[in-house]
N, C-alpha and C positions, 0 to 999 in steps of 0.2 A: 166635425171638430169635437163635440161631445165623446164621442165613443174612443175617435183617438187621443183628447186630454188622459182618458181614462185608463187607458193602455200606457201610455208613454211620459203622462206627465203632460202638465202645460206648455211650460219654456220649449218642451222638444214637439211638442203638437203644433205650437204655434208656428218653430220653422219646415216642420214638415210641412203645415199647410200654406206656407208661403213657395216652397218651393214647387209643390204640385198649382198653385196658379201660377208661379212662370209656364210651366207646362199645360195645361188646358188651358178652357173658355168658360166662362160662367155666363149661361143669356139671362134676360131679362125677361118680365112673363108681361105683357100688358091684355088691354079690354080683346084684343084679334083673337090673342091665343085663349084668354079664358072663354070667350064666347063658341071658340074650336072644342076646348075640353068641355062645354057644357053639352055642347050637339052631338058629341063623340058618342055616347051610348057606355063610355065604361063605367064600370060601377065605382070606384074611384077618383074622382075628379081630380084632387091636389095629383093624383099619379099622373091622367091624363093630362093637366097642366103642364108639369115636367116636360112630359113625353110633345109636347105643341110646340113650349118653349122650343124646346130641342130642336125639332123641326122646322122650326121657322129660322132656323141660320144654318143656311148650307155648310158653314166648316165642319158643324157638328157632326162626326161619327160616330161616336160610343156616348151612353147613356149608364150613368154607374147606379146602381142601388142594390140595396140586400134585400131585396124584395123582387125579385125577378118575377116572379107568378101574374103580378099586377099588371106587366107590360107585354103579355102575348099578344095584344093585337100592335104590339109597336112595329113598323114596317121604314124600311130604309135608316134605320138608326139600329147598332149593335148594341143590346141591353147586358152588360157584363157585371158580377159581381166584385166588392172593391180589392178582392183578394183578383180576379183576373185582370180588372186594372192596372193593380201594380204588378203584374208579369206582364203587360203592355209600356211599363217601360224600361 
C-alpha cells in the first residue's frame, strides 16, 4: 500500500487496494507456520514466513513480492513480481 499510495495517490491506492482483495486471499501467519519458517533453513525468515503462510492454504497459488531472489526454494507456489501479477488479471 506504501509504494502504491506513492505512485497514485492515497484515495486511488486505497480503492485499488480494495479491489485487488475482492480478488485475492490474504493468510494469516501463526505459531505452525513460524515454527516452519524457523526450521526452514532460509536465510530470511519474515520471507520464509510469507512463503509457510502461503502454503499452508491450499487456494493459494501465486505469491507476489519484488524480491523474487529470496523465494527460490519456494515449491508448489508461483512467486511472481507485482507487475506480473497484474498481467494475471
Amino acid at each position: 500500500f506504501y509504494f502504491l499510495s506513492k505512485e497514485v495517490g492515497r484515495s486511488r491506492a486505497i480503492t485499488l487496494a480494495a479491489d485487488l482483495l475482492d480478488q485475492t486471499s490474504m493468510v494469516g501467519q501463526d505459531e505452525a507456520v513460524f515454527r516452519s519458517a524457523l526450521a526452514s533453513g532460509w536465510t530470511d525468515v519474515e520471507d520464509a514466513t510469507q512463503y509457510f503462510a502461503a502454503k499452508a492454504d491450499p487456494r493459494i497459488t501465486h505469491l507476489c513480492t519484488s524480491n523474487g531472489k529470496h523465494f527460490k526454494a519456494a515449491i508448489g507456489i508461483k512467486v511472481v513480481s507485482p507487475a506480473a501479477l497484474l498481467k494475471l488479471f
